[in-house]
N, C-alpha and C positions, 0 to 999 in steps of 0.2 A: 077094786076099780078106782076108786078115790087115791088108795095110792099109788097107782103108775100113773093117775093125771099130775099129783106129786110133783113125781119124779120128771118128767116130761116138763113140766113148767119149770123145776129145778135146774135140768140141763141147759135149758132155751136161757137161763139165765148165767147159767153160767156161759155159756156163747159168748151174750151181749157184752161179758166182763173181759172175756180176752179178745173183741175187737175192740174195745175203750183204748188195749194197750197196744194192739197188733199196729192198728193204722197208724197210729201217730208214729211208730218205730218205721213204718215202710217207707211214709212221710219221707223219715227224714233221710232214713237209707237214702232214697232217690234224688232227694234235693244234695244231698253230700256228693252224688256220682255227680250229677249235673254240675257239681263246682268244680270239681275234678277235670271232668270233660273238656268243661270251657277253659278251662285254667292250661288245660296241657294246648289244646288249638288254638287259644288267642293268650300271644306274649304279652309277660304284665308291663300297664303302662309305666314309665319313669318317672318319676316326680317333675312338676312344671318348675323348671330354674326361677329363681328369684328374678326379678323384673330388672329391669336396669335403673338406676334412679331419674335421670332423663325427665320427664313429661311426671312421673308419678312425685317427682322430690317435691316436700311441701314449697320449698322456695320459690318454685315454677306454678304455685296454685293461685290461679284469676282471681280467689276472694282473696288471698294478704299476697300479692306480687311485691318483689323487690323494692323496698321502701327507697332507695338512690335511684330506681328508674321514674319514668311518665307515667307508669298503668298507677290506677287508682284502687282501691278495693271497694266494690260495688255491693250495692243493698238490695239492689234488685231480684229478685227467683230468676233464677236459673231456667231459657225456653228453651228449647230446639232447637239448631241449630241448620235452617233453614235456607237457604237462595231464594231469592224473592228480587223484583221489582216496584217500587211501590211510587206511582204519583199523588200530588198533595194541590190544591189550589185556593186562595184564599181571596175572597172581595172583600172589601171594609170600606167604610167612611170613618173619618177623622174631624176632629173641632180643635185645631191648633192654635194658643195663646202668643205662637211666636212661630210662623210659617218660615220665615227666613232664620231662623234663628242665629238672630246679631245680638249684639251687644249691647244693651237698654232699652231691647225687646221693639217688636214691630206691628201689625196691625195681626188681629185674628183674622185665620181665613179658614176656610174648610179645604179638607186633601180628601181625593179617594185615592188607593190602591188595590192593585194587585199584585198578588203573589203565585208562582208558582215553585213548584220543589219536584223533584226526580231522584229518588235514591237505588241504588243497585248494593246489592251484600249477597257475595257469592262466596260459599265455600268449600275449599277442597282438604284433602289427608291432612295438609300439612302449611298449609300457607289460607289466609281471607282475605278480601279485598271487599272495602264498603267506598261507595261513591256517591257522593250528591254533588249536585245544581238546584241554586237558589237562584230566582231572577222576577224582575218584576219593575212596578214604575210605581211615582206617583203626582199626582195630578193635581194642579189647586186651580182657583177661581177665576186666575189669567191663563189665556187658552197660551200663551204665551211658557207657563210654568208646567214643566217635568223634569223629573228627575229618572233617570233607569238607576235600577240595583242589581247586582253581578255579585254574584260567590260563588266557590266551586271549592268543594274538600274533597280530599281523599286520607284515607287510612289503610296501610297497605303490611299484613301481618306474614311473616315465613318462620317457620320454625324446625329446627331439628332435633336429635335427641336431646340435650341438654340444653336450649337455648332458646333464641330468637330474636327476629329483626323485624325492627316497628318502621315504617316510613309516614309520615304526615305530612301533608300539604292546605294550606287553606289562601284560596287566591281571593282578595276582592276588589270589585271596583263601585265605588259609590260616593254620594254628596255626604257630605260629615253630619250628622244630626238624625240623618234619614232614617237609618236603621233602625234604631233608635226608640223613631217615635214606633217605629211598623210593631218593632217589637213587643211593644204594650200589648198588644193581641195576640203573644206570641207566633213564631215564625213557624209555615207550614214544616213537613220533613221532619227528619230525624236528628238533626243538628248537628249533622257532621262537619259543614258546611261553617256550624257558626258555633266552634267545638267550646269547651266552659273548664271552667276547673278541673285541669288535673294536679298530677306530683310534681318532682322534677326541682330547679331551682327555683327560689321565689323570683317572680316577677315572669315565668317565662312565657306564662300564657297573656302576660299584658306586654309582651316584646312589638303588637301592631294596635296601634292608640290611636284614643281620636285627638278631635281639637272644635274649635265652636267656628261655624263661619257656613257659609254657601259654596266653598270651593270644594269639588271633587277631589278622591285621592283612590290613588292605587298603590293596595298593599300588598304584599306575600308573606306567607311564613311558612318554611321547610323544617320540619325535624325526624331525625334519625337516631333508634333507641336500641342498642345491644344488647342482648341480656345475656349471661356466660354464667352456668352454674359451676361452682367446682367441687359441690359436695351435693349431700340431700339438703344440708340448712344453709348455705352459703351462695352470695352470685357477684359477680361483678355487674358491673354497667358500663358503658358509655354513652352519652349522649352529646350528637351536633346537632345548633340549633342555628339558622340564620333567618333574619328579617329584613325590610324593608320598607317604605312610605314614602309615597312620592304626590307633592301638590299641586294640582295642576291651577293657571291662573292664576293672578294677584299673590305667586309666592315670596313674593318680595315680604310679606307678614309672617309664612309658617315658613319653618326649616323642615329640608327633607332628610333624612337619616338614615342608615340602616346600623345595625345588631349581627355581631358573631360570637357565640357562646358553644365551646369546648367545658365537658364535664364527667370526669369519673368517678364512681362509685364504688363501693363494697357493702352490702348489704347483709346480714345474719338472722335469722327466725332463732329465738331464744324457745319459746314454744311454739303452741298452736294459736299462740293471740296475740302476742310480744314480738316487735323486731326491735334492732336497731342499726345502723347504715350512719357511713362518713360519707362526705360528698366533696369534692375541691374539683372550682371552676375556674377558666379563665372568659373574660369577655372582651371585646370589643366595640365600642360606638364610634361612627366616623358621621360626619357632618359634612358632603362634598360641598355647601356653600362657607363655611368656613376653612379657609385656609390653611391646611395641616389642625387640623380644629379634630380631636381623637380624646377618648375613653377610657384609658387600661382600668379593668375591675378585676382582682381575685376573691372570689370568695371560698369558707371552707365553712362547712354547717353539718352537724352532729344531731341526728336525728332519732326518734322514737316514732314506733304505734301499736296499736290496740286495739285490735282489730276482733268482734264477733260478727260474724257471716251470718249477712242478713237481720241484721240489728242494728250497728254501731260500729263507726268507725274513727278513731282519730287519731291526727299525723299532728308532728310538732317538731320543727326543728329551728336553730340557731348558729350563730356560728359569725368571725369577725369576715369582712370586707374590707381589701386596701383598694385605694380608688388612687389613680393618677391620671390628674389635665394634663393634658397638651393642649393649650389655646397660646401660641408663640412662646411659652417657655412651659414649666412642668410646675406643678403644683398636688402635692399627695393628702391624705387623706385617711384614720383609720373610723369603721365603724359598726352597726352593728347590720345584719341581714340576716332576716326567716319570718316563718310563715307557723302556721297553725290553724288545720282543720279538719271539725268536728261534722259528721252526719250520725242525724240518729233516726230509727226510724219503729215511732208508736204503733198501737195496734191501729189508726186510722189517718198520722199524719207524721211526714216526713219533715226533717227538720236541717236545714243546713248553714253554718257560720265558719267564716273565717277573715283570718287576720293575715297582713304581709306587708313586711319590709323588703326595699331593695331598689336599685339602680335603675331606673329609667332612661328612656330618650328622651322624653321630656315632654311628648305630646305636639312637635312641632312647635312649643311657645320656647322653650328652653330649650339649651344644646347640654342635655343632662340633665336630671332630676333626680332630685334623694326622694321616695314614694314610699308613703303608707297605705294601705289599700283594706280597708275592712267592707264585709260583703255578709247576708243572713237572706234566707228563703225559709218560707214554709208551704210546703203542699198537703192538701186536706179534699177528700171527697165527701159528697153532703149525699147522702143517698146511692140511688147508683146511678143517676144521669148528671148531678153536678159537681163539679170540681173548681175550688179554687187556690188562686195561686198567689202569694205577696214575698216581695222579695224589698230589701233597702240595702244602697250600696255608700261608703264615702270614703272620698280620696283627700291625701293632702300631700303636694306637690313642692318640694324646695327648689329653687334651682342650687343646680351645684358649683358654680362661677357666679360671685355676685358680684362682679363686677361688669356692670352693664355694658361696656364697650365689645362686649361678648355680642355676638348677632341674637334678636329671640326677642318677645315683648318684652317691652318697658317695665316688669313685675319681676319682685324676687321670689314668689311662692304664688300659690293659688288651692284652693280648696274645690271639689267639686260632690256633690250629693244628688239622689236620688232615689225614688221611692214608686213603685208602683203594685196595682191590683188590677186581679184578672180572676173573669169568671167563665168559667166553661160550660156549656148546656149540650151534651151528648143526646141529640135530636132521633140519632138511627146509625146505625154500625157504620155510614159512609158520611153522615154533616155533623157537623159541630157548630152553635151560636155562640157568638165570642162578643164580652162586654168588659173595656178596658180601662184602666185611668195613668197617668203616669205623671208627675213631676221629678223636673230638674231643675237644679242651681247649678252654678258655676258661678266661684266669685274670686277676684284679681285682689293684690292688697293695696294696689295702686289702678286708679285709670291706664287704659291701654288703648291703644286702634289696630282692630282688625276688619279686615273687607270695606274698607270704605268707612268705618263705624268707628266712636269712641265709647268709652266705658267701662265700669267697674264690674260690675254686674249682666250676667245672662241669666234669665230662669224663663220657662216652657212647661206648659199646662197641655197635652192632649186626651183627651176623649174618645175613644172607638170603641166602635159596635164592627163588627166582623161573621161573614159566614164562611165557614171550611169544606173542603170535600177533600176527603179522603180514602176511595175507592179500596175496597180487599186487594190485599197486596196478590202481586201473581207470582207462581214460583214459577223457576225456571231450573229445578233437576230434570 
């Protein structure tokens, strides 16, 4: 008995041994037809062609673009790429050390303003368009004193497979100083309107200048950027730029001017961090109050950068300038012209400096100016509701005819400086409290008169406290 339970348990065991091996053999039998199967009904797919270089070439990539073009290489994280409309409104008071700001300064007065801002950034397959309106007043202690503020930018992007076409515009109309002071509290918006440092030639984003004085001026500045890959690491550029400044009232003291600036490029990515880029430009400055009163500038500047995305970024170029007066006969000129700058960006605070040589208008005092322009920020958040912001800027102005029978103030050079601090208090996702400080100098190396005014010296002290509203942007897909 004992031994057929045995044998019985023996078998059963042997079973269990050849399904160990059966199944997994059926297994695979089955899963082998099933490839078969599918394989003969559905044709195999192709291999995906290799992309076209186009939009994918590094040359074309937003964080190190064309070092001879405008675009910049940005530090910012990469958002979405949204359509929105978004409005901004700002109140402030103001404690101004020099309300009219003249020339050996005037009585303190208090200013309010307001601000408003309007941005639009729509985007489609192949082309963006970002639009702002800045506009606003401000008010001081004579019901008699306003001043309005008018800007309007636009930025206007189309691209095809290898390429693309930048359009910009920044129009304004305002009293000279004003801005200025408002800006201590920073300006609502996105700042399209009131665009800052890009690439490009030096000098080009100071081609619409100010001047010291109460007189209104209207400005414009158009530019037009080509970008043309001809490889994955290679591109061309071209860039047209023109400006304009025009003074209204008492212009008998500032000259009105305008800027035309023609510039080609060749730009090369050595790697993923490295470029380098030739740039040769022509310009133009006319002076319609001076009589055949004109500018010829060439400049050619040899550039480098070094660029890690979303860290650091820095641009440096040089290169000689021939400069030719025409003020009733010709007078030439050889020198140097470029620019240099650095962003870095810490694990809590962003860092920005730059330096620049180059050919000015002169700011209305002069009809041409040889300009050094050195500028530093740094932004810093303190927690997660405050942020602050310090920036110093200084200029030094030659003229470039020193021979004063030239139309323009009484001065051969001038220097001007500036320094302010700004603190943010993020109240709730829609207000911001804004508390501000700003000083300016301005100094002549000779007495001069402007508006009614003599003197060597301008310097301006303001103070603003400010509240924001910046309502959740709305989209409009």
């Amino acid at each position: 008995m004992s031994s057929r339970k045995g044998m019985i348990v023996e078998k059963k065991m042997a079973n269990v041994r050849t399904t160990r091996w059966v199944l997994p053999l059926l297994l695979g039998i089955s899963l082998g037809a099933a490839a078969q199967d599918t394989s003969q009904s559905t044709p195999a797919t192709p291999p995906a062609p290799a992309p076209a270089f186009g939009q994918n070439a590094p040359i074309l990539n937003p964080d190190n673009p064309p070092l001879s073009g405008l675009d910049e290489p940005s530090l910012q994280l990469k958002t979405a790429s949204r359509s929105f409309i978004s409005p901004a409104l700002q109140i402030g008071e103001s404690g101004d050390s020099n309300a009219s700001n003249q020339l050996g300064g005037s009585k303190a007065e208090a200013l309010s303003h307001i601000l408003g801002a309007f941005d639009l950034q729509k985007f489609w397959p192949r082309s963006d368009l970002f639009l702002e309106y800045l506009g606003g007043g401000a008010f001081g202690d004579d019901p008699y004193y306003a001043r309005q503020l008018q800007a309007v930018g636009l930025e206007s992007v189309m691209r095809w497979r290898t390429g693309q076409l930048t359009l910009r515009d920044g129009f304004s109309y305002l009293p000279d100083g004003s801005f200025y002071a408002l800006s201590a509290g920073g300006l609502p918006g996105y700042g399209i309107a009131t665009a800052g440092l890009g690439l490009g030639l030096p000098g080009i984003y100071h081609m619409v200048e100010g001047s010291i004085g109460t007189i209104p001026r209207l400005s414009n500045q158009a530019i037009a950027d080509v970008v043309q890959a001809i490889n994955p690491r290679s591109a061309f550029t071209v860039v047209g730029a023109y400006s304009d400044s025009h003074f209204y009232h008492n212009t008998d003291d500032l000259l009105n001017g305008d800027e035309s600036t023609v510039e080609a490029g060749y730009s090369h990515l050595i790697n993923r961090h490295d470029q380098i880029a030739l740039v040769d430009a022509f310009q133009v400055f006319r002076f319609p109050d001076i009589a055949g009163g004109e500018i010829y500038n060439n400049v050619m500047n040899i550039r480098y950068s070094h660029v890690i995305s979303g860290r650091m970024s820095f641009v440096g170029g040089i290169g000689p300038q021939y400069t030719d007066l025409r003020y009733g006969g010709s007078s030439t000129s050889w020198s140097a012209a470029g620019r240099a700058v650095l962003k870095y960006r810490f694990e809590h605070t962003s860092l920005l400096a730059s330096y620049e040589k180059f050919t000015s208008q002169g700011s209305g005092f002069f009809a041409g100016a040889d300009t050094q322009v050195a500028q530093a920020s740094v932004t810093r958040p303190f927690g997660r509701t405050y942020e602050a912001y310090l920036e110093a800027s200084y200029s030094h102005n030659k003229r470039l005819s020193q021979a004063l029978a030239v139309p323009g103030v009484g001065a051969t050079s001038y220097n001007e400086g500036a320094a302010a601090v700004i603190l943010r208090k993020h109240l709730n996702r829609a207000f911001d409290a804004i508390a501000a400080y700003r000083f300016a100098d301005v100094e002549f190396n000779v007495p001069v008169s402007l508006g009614g005014t003599t003197g060597r010296i301008n310097q301006r002290q303001i103070g603003t406290v400010a509240l924001e509203w910046h309502p959740k942007a709305v989209r409009i897909e």
